[in-house]
N, C-alpha and C positions, 0 to 999 in steps of 0.2 A: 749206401742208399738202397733202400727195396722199393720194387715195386707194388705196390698193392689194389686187388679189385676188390672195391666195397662195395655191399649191396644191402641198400637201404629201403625199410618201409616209407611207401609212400602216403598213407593217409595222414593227414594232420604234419605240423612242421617240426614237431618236438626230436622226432627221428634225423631228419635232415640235419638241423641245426646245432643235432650233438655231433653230427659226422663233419659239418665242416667248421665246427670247433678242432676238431682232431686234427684234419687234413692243414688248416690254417696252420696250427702249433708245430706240426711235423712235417715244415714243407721242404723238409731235404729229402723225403721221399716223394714219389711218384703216384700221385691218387689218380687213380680210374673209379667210378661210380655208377654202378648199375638201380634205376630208379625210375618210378612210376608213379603215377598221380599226383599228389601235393610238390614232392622233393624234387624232383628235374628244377621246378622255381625258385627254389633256394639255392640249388649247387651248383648250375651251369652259369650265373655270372662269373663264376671265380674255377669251377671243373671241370672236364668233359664226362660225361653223366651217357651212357647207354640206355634207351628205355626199353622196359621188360620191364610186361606185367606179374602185380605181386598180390598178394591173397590180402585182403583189407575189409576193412567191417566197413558197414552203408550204418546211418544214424537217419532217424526219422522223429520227430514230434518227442525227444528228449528218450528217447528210447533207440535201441537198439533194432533195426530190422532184418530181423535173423534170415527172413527167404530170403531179402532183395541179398544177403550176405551169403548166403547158401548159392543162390544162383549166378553169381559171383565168380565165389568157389569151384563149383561144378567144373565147368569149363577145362579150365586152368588145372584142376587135378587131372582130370583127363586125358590131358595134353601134357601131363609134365616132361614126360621123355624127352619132346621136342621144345621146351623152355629149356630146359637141362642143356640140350644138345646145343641152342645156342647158346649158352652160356660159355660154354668146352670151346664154340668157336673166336668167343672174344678172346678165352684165353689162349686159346694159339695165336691170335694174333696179336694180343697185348704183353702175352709174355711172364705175367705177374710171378712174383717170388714168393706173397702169401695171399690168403685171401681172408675178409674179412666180414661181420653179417651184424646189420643191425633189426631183427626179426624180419630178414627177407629171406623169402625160400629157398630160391632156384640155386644161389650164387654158393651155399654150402654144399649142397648135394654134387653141383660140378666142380667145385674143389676136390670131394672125397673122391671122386671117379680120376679125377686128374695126376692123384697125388697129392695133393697142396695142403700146407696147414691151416687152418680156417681159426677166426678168435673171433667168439661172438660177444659184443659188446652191446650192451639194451639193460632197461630197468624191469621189463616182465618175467625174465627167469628168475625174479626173486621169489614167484609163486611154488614155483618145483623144485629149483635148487637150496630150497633153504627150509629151513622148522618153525614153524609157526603155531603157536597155542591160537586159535581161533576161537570165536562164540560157536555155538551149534548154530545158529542160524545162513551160517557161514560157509560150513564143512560142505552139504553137498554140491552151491554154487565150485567151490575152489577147485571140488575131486573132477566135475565134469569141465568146466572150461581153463583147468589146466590142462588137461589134453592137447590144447592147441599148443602151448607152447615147451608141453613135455615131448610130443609127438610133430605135429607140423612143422615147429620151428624147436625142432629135438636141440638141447647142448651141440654144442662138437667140444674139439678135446682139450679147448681150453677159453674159458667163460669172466668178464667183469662184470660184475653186477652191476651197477650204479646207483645207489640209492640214498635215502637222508633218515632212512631206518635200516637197521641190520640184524636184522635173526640169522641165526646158526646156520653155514653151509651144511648139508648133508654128505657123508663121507665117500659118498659112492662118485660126485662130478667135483669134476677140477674147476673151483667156481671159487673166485673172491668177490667180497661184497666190499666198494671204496664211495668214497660219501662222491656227489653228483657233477658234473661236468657245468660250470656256469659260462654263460658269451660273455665275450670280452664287454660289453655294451653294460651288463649289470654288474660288472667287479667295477666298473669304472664309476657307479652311481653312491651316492653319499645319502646314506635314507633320515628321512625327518618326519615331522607326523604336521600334515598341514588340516589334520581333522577328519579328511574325504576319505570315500569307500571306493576301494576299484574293483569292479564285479566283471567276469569273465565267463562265458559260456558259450562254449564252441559250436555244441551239438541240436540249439533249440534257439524258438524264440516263443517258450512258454509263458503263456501270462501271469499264472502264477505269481510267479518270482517278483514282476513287476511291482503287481499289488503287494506282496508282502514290502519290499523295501521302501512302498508308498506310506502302507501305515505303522513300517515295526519303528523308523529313524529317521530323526529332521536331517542327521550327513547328509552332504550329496554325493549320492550314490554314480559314479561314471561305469556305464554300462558298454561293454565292447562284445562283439560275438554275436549279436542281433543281425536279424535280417534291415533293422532300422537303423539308417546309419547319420540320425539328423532328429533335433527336436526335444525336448521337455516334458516331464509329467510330474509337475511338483518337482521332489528333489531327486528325480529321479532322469540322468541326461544321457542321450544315445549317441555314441560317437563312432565314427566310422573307422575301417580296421586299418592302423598307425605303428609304428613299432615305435616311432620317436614317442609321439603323443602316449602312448601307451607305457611306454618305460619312463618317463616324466611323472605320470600320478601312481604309476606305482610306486617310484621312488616318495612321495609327499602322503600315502595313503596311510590312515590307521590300521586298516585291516584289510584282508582279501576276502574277497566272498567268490566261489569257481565252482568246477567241476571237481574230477579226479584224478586230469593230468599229473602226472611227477616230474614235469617239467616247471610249470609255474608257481608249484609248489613248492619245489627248491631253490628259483629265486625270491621267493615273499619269505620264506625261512631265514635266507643268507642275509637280508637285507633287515632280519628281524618283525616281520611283519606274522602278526598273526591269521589263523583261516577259517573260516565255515566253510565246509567241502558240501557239495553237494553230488555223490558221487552219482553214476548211473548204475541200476542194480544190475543192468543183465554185463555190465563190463567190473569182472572178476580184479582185477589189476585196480581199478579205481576203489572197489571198496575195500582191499587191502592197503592203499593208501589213505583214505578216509581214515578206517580204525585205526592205524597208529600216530597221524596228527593229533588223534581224540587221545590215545594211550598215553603219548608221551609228552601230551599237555600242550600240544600248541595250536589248540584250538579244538572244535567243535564236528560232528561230521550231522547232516541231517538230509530228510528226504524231500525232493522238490515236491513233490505233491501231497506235502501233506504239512507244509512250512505255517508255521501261526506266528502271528509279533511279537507273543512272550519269549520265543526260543530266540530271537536276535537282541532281546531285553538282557537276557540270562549273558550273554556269548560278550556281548559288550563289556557287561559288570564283570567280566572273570577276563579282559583285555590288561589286565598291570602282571594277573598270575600266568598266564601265554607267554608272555614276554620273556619275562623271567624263568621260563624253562625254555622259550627258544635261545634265548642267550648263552643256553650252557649249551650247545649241538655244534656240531663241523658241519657243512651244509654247500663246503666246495672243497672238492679232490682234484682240479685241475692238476697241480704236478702229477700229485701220485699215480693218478691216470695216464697224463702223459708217456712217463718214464716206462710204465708198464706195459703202454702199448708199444713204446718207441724200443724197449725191449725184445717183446715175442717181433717183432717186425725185423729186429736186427739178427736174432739170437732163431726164430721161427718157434720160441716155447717163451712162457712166464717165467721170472726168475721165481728160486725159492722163496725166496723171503716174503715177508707178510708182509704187507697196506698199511699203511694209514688206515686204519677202520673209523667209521662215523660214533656216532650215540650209542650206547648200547641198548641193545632191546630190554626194556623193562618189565619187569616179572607183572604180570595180567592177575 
């Protein structure tokens, strides 16, 4: 048994909810959990969870807001020494055997001061650690806000990727790319198509979008992610935030219509569901999963402000060809992931051998 400090981002639940997938599967070890904002909610029924605070983007009006995220930041960098330093004091008193980082800052930086082997497990270092033919429109978004995760939340010396596309590690990080970690809640779901649309948007309750699904498609559209958690507009119905409820018409849905997450991405993938991504342009990470949903045919990527009813006309008619290339993808690595972690946690390194790798990236 090892013990292990994990330290989790806390905005949004997609972070948390891979970490106590993990901890669930691997409970002959010892999980301690350092977390802040969204994740303490998800971990502390079932972990003991440390709060320390962790560098996190602010979203505003379906955008990004870069000061309220700057002034955020500020702080915090300022101060890292003494984040750091309490970090060093959990671990003397927790003891840990490794340590491990889901794009949290503090908890890698006092491993390397400690000694400790650190393994960072997340889907954003697939922007740095790996090769990607992009559009030019792309290149200098990727050069500048990969920084955060080449630099802020640098590799350590041994990396999973996670993801339901896989372009090429680069040779210089010790980085494998293994298809996505699903909860137990969606291996257990049996997918069918009862007709409806389940629409997902975490960061907005833009109108837009509204109007478009009022006049692109008679489906009923179930809308979750709204400030409105109740009520009708045509076929368009706002439901309050449910995990039951929500994992129900996803399981019954034709299609997904979201943002950029790579998390509910790769449950509508595994379940066979195709996607209209609606990515946010200033989050780098999203429109890297956008373009290769659109690349590798399973579906559509488009902009919320600038959405017309022909484009969900198009996206529909080409729902039998989605299908049919998502049905050829791997879209859950749960063993392979397991084994790998439950490995460096026993062993304190990766073994040699290669993954389960997902889809392969298809030539652009």
């Amino acid at each position: 048994m090892a013990r292990v400090l994990y330290g989790i981002h806390g905005t949004g639940h997609g972070h948390a909810m891979r970490g106590l997938t993990i901890a669930r599967r691997l409970s002959e070890h010892q999980f301690l959990f350092v977390a802040d904002d969204d994740a303490p909610g998800v971990l502390e029924p079932e972990f003991p969870v440390r709060r320390m605070p962790n560098l996190g983007t602010v979203f505003k009006n379906y955008r990004v807001d870069v000061w309220a995220t700057v002034r955020r930041a500020v702080p915090l960098l300022l101060h890292r020494r003494r984040h750091v330093e309490s970090v060093l004091r959990i671990i003397d008193d927790f003891r840990p055997d490794v340590c491990m980082t889901d794009l949290e800052y503090f908890v890698p930086r006092a491993a390397e001061q400690a000694g400790l082997p650190c393994l960072t497990l997340d889907h954003q270092h697939i922007i740095t650690c790996c090769r990607h033919d992009l559009p030019p429109q792309l290149w200098w978004d990727a050069f500048v806000q990969g920084l955060t995760p080449r630099h802020l939340f640098r590799p350590t010396e041994a990396n999973l990727i996670i993801s339901f596309y896989a372009p090429p590690v680069l040779p210089r990080y010790n980085a494998r790319v293994v298809p996505p970690i699903l909860r137990d809640q969606v291996l257990r779901l049996t997918p069918r198509d009862d007709g409806h649309v389940l629409v997902y948007q975490s960061n907005s309750t833009h109108r837009r979008l509204v109007d478009f699904l009022r006049a692109a498609t008679r489906r009923t559209c179930y809308v979750f992610g709204y400030d409105r958690t109740g009520g009708r507009e045509d076929n368009v119905v706002f439901l309050p935030r449910s995990e039951e409820g929500f994992l129900r018409l996803l399981e019954g849905c034709s299609y997904v219509i979201q943002g950029g997450g790579h998390t509910l991405m790769s449950e509508a993938l595994h379940l066979g569901k195709p996607i209209l991504t609606l990515p946010l342009k200033a989050m780098v990470e999203q429109r890297f999963n956008a373009l290769y949903v659109e690349r590798l045919g399973y579906g559509m990527q488009a902009d919320m402000l600038t959405l017309e009813p022909e484009l969900l006309r198009r996206f529909e008619a080409s729902l039998p060809a989605y299908k049919a290339a998502i049905s050829k993808g791997v879209f859950c690595g749960n063993e392979t992931v397991f084994g790998l972690v439950d490995a460096f946690l026993r062993n304190k390194k990766l073994p040699e051998a290669a993954p389960l790798s997902p889809s392969a990236q298809p030539s652009s």
